[in-house]
MARTOR-513311 format. One line per 10 residues: their letters; for each residue x, y, z of N, C-alpha, C. Coordinates in nm, 3 decimals, padded with zeros to 5 digits. Atoms other than C-alpha are relative to their C-alpha. Layout:
N
a> X Y Z X Y Z X Y Z ~ ... $
This chain:
82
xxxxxxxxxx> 00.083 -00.118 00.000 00.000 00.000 00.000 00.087 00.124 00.000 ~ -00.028 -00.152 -00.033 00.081 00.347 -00.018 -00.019 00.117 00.080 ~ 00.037 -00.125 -00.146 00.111 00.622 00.219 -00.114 00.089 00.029 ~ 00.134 -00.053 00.032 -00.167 00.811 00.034 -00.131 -00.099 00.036 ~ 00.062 00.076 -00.051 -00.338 00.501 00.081 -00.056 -00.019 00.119 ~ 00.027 00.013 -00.106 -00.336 00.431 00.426 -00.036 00.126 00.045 ~ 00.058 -00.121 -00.030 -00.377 00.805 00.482 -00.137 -00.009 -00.014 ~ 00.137 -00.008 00.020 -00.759 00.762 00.333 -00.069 -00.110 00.081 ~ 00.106 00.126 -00.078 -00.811 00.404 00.540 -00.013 00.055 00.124 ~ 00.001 -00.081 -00.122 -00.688 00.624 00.848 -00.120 00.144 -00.010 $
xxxxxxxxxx> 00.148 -00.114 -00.022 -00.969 00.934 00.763 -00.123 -00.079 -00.009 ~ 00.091 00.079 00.026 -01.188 00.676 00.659 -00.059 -00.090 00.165 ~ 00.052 00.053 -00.171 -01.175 00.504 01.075 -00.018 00.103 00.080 ~ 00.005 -00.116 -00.101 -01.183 00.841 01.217 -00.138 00.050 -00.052 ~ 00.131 -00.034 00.002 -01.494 00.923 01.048 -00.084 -00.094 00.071 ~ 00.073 00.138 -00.015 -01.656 00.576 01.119 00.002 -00.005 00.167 ~ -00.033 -00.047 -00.128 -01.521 00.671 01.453 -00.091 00.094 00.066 ~ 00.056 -00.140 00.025 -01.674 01.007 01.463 -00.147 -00.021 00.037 ~ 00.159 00.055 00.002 -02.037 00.847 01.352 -00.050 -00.096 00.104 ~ 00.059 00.032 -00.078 -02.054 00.586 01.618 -00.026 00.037 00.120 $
xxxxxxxxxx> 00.022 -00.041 -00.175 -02.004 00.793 01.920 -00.139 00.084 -00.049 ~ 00.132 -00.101 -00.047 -02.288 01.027 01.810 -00.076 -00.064 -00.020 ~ 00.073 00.119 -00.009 -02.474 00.694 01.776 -00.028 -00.030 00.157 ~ 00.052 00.051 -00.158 -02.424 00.627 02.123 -00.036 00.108 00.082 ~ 00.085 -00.128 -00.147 -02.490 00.959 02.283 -00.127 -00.011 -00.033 ~ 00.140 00.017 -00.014 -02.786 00.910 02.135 -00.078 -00.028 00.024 ~ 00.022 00.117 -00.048 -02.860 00.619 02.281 -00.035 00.060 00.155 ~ 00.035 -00.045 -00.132 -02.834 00.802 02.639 -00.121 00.081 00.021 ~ 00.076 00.006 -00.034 -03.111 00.808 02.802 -00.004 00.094 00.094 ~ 00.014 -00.168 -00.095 -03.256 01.135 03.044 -00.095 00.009 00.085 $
xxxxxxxxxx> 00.153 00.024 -00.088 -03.487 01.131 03.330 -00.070 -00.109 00.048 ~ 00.056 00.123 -00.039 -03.759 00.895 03.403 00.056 -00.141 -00.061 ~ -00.048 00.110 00.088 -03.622 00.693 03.154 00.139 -00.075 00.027 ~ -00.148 00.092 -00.062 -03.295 00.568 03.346 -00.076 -00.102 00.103 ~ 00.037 00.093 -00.095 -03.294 00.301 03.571 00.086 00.031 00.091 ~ -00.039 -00.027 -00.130 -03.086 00.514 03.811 -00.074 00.077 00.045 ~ 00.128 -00.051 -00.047 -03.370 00.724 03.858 -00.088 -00.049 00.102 ~ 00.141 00.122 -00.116 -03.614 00.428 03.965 00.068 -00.038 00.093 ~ -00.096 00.084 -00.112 -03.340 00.246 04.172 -00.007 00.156 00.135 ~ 00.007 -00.050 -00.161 -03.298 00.584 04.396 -00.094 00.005 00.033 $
xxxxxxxxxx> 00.124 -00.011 -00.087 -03.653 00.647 04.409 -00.041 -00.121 00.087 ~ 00.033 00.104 -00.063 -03.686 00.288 04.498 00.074 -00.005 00.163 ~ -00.101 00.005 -00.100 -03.415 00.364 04.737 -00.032 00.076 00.101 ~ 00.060 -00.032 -00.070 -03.586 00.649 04.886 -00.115 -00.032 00.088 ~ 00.119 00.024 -00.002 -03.917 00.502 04.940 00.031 -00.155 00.095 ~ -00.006 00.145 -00.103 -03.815 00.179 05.088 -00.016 00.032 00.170 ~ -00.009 00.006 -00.125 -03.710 00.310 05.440 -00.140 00.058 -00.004 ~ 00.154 -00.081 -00.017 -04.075 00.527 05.445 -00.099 -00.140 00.002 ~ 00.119 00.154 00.019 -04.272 00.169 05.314 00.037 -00.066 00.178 ~ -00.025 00.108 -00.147 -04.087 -00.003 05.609 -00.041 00.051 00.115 $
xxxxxxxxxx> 00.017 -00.025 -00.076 -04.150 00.193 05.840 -00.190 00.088 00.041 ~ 00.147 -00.018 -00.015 -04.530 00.306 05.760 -00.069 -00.086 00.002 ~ 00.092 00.087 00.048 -04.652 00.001 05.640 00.051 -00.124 00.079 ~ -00.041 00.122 -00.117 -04.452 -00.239 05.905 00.074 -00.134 -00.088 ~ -00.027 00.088 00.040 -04.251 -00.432 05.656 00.122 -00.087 00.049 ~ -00.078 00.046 -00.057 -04.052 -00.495 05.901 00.149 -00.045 -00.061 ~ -00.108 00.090 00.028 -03.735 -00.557 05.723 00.110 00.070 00.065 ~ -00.083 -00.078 -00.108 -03.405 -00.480 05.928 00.094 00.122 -00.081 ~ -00.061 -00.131 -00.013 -03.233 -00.179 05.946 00.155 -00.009 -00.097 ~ -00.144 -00.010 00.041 -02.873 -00.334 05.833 -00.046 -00.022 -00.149 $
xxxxxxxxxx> 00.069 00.062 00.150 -03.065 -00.490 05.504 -00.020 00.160 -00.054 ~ 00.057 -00.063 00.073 -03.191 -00.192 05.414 00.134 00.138 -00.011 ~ -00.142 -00.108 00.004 -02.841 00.041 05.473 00.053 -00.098 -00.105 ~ -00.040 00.087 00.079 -02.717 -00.258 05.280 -00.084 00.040 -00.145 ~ 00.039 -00.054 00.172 -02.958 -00.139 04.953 00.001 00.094 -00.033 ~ -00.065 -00.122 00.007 -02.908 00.171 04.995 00.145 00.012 -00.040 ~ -00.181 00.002 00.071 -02.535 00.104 04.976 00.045 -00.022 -00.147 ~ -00.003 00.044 00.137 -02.574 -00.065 04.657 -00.067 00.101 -00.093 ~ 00.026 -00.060 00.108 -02.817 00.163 04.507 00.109 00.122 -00.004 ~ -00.144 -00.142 -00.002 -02.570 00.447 04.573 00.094 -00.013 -00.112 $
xxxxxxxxxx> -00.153 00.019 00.087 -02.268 00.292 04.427 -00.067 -00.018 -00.137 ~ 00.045 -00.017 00.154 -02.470 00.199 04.122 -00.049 00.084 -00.025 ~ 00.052 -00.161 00.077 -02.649 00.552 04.058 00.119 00.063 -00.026 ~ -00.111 -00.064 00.049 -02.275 00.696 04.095 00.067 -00.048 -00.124 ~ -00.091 00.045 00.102 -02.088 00.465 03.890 -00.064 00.002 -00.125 ~ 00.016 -00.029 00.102 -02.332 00.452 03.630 00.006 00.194 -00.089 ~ -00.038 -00.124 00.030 -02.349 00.866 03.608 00.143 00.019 -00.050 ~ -00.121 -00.048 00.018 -01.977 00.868 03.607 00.051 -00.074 -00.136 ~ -00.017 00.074 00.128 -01.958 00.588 03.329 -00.081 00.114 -00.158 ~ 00.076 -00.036 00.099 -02.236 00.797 03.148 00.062 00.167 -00.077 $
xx> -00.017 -00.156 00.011 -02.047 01.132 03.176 00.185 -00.017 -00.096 ~ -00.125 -00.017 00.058 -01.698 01.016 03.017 -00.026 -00.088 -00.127 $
């Protein structure tokens, strides 16, 4: 091949490049429409259910889903933002 060559296969992956990221931002999703949304609300709402409605479930369990939804609402934001 030739230098000119590979020069056009190299603009040629940088476009192709180019086109799938604005494929995937597009793809991101805004609002109700995440599932880190529902997870905190779910996350909020749990200790209130348990404790209005007597679902009795314990205290460490439920710091325990909280913990989790946390780390997954952050990490996905931070995945979603780079």
């Amino acid at each position: 091949m030739k230098i000119l060559d590979l020069y056009r296969l190299w603009l040629k992956g940088r476009e192709l490049e180019k086109s799938l990221k604005e494929v995937n931002m597009e793809k991101v999703k805004t609002g109700l429409k995440t599932t880190e949304f529902w997870l905190a609300l779910l996350g909020a709402i749990l200790p209130v259910m348990n404790s209005y409605l007597g679902l009795n479930i314990p205290t460490e369990s439920i710091l325990s889903i909280a913990g989790i939804v946390m780390t997954y609402v952050f990490g996905r934001s931070w995945l979603k933002r780079s």
